[in-house]
VEXGU-42717 format. One line per 8 residues: number of its first residue (from 1); for each residue x, y, z of C-alpha. Coordinates in steps of 0.02 Angstrom, whole numbers, padded with zeros to 5 digits, m for minus. Example, Ala and Ser with C-alpha at 12.3 -4.5 7.8 and 13.67 -1.06 7.14 Angstrom:
! residues 2
1 = 00615 m00225 00390; 00684 m00053 00357
This chain:
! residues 395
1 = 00987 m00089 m01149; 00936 m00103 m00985; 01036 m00261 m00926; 01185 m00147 m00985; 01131 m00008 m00918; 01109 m00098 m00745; 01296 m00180 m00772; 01372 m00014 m00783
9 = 01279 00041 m00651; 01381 m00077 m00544; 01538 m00059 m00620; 01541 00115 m00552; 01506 00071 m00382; 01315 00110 m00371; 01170 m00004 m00333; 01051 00009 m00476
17 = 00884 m00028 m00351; 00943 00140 m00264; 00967 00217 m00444; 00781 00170 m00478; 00695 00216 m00335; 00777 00394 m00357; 00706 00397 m00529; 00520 00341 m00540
25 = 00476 00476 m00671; 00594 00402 m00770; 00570 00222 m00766; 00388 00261 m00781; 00456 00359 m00976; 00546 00185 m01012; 00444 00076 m01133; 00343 m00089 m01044
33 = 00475 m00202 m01119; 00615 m00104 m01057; 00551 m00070 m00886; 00518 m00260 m00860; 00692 m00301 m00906; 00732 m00172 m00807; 00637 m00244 m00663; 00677 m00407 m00686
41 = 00886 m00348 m00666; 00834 m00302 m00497; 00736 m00457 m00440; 00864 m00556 m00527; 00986 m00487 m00387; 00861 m00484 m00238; 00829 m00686 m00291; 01018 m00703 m00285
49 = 01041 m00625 m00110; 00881 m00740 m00036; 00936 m00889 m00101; 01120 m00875 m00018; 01037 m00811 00152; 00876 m00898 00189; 00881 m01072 00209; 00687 m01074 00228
57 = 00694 m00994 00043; 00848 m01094 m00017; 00750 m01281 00020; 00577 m01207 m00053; 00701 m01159 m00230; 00788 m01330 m00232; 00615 m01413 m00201; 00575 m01364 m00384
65 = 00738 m01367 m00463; 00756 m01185 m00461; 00940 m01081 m00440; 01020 m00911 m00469; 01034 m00968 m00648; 00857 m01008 m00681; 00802 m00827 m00673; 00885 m00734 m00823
73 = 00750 m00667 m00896; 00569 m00579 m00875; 00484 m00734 m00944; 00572 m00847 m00790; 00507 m00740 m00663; 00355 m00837 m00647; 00481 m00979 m00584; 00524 m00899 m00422
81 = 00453 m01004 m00270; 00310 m00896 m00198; 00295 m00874 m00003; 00092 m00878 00077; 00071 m00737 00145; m00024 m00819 00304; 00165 m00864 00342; 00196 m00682 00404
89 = 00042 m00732 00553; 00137 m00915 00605; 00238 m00913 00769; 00399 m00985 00674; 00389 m00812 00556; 00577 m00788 00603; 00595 m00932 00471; 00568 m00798 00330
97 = 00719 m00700 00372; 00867 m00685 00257; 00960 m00604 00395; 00991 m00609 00604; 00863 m00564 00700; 00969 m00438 00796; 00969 m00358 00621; 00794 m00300 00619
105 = 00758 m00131 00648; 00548 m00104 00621; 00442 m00223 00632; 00248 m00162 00583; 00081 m00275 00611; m00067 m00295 00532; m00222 m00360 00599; m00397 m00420 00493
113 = m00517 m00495 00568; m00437 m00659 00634; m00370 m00540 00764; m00193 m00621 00716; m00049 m00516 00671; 00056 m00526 00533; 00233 m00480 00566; 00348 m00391 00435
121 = 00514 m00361 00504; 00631 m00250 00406; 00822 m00228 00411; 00911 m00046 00393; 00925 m00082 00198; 00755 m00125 00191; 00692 00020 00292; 00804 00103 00174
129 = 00729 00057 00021; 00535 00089 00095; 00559 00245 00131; 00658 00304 m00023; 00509 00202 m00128; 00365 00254 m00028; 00406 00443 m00037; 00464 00435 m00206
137 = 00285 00370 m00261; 00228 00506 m00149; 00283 00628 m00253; 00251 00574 m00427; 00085 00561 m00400; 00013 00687 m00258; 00157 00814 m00269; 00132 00879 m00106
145 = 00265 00992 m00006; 00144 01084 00089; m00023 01127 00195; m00126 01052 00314; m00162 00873 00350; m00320 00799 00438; m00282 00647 00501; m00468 00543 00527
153 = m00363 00386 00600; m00255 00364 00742; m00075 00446 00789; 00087 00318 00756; 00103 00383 00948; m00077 00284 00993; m00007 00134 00876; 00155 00158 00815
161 = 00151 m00031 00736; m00010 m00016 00644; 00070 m00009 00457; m00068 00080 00375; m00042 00206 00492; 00139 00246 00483; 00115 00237 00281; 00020 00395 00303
169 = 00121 00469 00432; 00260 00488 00302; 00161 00613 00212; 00143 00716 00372; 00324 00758 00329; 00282 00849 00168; 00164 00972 00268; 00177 01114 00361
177 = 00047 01051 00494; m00050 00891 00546; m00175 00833 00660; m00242 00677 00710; m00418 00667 00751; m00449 00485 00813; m00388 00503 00999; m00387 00344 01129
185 = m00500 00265 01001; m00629 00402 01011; m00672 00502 00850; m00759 00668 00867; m00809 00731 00675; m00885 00922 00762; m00695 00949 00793; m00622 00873 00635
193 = m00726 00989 00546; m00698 01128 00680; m00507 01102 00635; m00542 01114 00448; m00629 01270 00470; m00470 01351 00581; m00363 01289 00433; m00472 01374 00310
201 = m00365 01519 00201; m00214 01459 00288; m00154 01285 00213; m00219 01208 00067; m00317 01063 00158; m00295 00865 00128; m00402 00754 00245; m00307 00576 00250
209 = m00359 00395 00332; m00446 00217 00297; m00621 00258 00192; m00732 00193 00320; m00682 00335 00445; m00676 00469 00309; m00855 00403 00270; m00889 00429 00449
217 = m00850 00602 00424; m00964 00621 00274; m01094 00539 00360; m01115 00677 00512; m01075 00817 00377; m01251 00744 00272; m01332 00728 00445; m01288 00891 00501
225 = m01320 00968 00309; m01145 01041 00299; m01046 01059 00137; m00850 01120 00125; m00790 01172 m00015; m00584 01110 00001; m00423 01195 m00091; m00394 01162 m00287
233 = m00241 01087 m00217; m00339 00986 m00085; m00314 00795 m00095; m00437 00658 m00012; m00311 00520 00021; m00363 00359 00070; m00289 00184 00117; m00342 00026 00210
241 = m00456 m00066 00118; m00636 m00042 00044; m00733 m00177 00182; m00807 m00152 00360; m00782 m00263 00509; m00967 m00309 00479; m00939 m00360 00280; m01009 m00220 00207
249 = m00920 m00146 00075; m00915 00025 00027; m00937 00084 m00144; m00802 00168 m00244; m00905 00270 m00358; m01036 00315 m00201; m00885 00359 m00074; m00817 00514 m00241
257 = m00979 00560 m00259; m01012 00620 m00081; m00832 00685 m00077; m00871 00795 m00212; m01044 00842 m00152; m01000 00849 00040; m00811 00905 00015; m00819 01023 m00119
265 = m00681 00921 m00224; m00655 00860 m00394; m00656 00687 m00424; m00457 00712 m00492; m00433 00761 m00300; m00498 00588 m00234; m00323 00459 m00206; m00330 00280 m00144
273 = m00176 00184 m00107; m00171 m00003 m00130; m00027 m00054 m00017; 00015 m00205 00103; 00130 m00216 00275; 00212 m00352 00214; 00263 m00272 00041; 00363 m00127 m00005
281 = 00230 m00099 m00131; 00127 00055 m00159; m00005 00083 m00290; m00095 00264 m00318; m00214 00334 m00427; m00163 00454 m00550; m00278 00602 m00576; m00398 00457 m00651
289 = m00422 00361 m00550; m00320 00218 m00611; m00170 00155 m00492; 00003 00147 m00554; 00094 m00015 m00476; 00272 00049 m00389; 00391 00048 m00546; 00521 m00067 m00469
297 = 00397 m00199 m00409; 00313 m00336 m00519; 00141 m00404 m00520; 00104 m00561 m00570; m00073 m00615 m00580; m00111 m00809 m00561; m00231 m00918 m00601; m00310 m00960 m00417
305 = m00343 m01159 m00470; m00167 m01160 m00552; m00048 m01039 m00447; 00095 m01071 m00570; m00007 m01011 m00735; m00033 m00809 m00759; m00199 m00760 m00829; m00199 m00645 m00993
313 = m00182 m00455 m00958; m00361 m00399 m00918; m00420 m00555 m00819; m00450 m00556 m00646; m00324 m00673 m00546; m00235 m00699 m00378; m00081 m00575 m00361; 00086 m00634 m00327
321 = 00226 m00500 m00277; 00389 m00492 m00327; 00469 m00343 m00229; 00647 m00328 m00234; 00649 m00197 m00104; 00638 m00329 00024; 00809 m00369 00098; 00761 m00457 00275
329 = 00626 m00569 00194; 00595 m00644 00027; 00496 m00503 m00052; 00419 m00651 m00170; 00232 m00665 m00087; 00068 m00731 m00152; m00074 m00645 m00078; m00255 m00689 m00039
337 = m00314 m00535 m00161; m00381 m00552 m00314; m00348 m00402 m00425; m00336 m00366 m00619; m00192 m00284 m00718; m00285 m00161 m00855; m00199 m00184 m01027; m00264 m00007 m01106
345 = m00146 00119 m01123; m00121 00244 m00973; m00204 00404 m01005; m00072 00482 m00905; 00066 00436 m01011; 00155 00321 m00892; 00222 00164 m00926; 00219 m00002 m00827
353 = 00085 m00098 m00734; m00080 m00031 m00693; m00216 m00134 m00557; m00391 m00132 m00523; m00410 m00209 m00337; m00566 m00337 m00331; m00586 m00423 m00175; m00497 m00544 m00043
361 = m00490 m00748 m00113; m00688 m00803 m00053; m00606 m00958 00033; m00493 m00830 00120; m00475 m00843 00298; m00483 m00650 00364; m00521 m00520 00263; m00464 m00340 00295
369 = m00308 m00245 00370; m00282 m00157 00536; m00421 m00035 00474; m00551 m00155 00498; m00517 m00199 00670; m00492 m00007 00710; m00682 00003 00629; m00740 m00116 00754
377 = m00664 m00048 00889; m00744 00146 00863; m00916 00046 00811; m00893 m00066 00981; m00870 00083 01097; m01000 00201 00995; m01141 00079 01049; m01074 00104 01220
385 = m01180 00205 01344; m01006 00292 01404; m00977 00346 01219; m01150 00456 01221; m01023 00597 01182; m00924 00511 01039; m00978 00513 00863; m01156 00446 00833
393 = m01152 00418 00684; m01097 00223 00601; m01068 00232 00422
């Protein structure tokens, strides 16, 4: 059904990846066998386009044997060569592109805590397909078109390449107002929660940023014994990784429970995105808590010791991407997280892959995204005698 649905797609003229990512409440209504022949129609094509573009990609597919015809169906996806995703941080990164140079029109960084940065470069059809993906998983799952958005991270003016950051600032243009509260790396929580207070029976409120500076914000609301009490339709949206520069990771279940003690929310209200700045990829919770993996994007977890074996639904394995969104680079990536796909049936009544993040690979080299260095930075110049004015407390 779908491969003929897909076919007549293109007889009359249309793209069928630009059909799906106008139609995410649909695919997410298709059954799990035909949404993964659906998905594997589309990375069917992107493998085709890749493999006549890249050279890089081309010599990596010959390598093993592997052509256009070797990927027919969802069971030879797990043939597609796999690019490191340390490659995005190597000075030849150009390498990875399927088109010119002159061709790319963003390119985003992200930075852990090798202070390296990897590169993602995107072309117009790429941009394209990001932003029709990114808002359309907006929407299915946080449905917001209006209110007021606290910002606790950075403006995309301060860093307009940090990718975490411009992630969120696409939701700023669903609101009717924003602010960002992290200003020339300084972060004042009396005026975030001044700002909340000025907003209060005017906008429905949503505060938004990486946990760690959200737990910031908790912390100086415990010290200071304050508790708000946000809007029914108030979200707490966070993305940018669970660990601090220092190691420490923060706790899931502790981090909603002081959100609904400290921000007067329910737990339904609480949203973390699992996304990456070299992916197209975004995965939210639904209202419980369980993320829903981008519709048109496959997952497929690997055995770390034997990276071309997938462990059973349920297990916890390496994740490969397969993102057919990706037009300037191979969207086919294997990552240095290891995360679990959850094989019970979504309470929510959507279809398709569901993930549990675990942790970074233990022999991994960096761990974090540009949140972490961000934490660091605001820890480094809190401890600073000039920053006696500046937030004192460190989560």
């Amino acid at each position: 059904m779908s491969a003929e649905l897909q076919s007549m797609l293109k007889k009359n003229g249309l793209d069928p990846l630009k059909v799906a990512l106008s139609s995410v409440s649909e695919l997410y209504s298709m059954s799990d066998e035909t949404l993964l022949e659906f998905k594997t129609g589309l990375i069917r094509d992107a493998f085709h386009l890749h493999y006549a573009n890249n050279a890089f990609f081309r010599s990596a597919c010959d390598s093993k044997g592997i052509t256009p015809e070797s990927i027919e169906a969802p069971e030879d996806l797990i043939k597609i060569p796999l690019i490191p995703i340390e490659l995005f941080k190597a000075n030849d990164s150009h390498k990875l592109l399927s088109v010119s140079l002159r061709d790319i029109e963003l390119e985003m960084r992200s930075t852990g805590t090798s202070g390296i940065p990897s590169v993602s470069r995107r072309c117009s059809d790429t941009v394209d397909n990001a932003v029709m993906g990114i808002y359309a998983m907006y929407r299915e799952f946080l449905e917001i078109s209006k209110g007021a958005g606290l910002y606790l991270c950075p403006s995309t003016e301060e860093i307009p390449e940090m990718g975490m950051i411009k992630a969120l600032n696409m939701l700023a243009g669903l609101l009717d107002t924003h602010r960002f509260m992290v200003r020339q790396e300084s972060f004042k929580p009396e005026d975030a929660l001044a700002q909340l207070n000025d907003w209060n029976h005017k906008f429905s409120r949503h505060i938004i940023g990486p946990p760690f500076l959200i737990n910031r914000f908790i912390s100086y609301l415990k010290a200071t014994n304050t508790r708000l009490k946000l809007d029914k339709s108030s979200y707490v949206i966070t993305l940018g990784g669970w660990k601090r520069f220092s190691g420490q990771m923060l706790s899931r279940a502790e981090f909603n429970q002081e959100c609904m003690e400290y921000l007067g929310v329910e737990e339904s209200q609480i949203r973390d995105i699992y996304a990456l700045v070299e992916s197209n990829v975004v995965a939210i919770d639904d209202e419980h808590g369980v993320k829903h993996v981008s519709p048109f994007i496959h997952f497929s977890v690997r055995d770390p010791k034997q990276l071309d074996r997938e462990v059973a639904p349920g297990e916890i394995g390496q994740l490969a991407i397969l993102d057919p969104l990706a037009r300037s680079t191979p969207g086919f990536m294997l990552t240095e997280d290891l995360v679990r796909l959850l094989p019970e049936p979504s309470r929510s009544g959507r279809s398709g892959q569901r993930m549990q993040y675990v942790m970074r690979l233990p022999e991994s080299k960096e761990f974090g995204c540009c949140a972490v260095n961000l934490d660091k930075r605001l820890d480094d110049l809190e401890a600073a005698p000039a920053a006696a004015d500046n937030c004192p407390i460190v989560a």
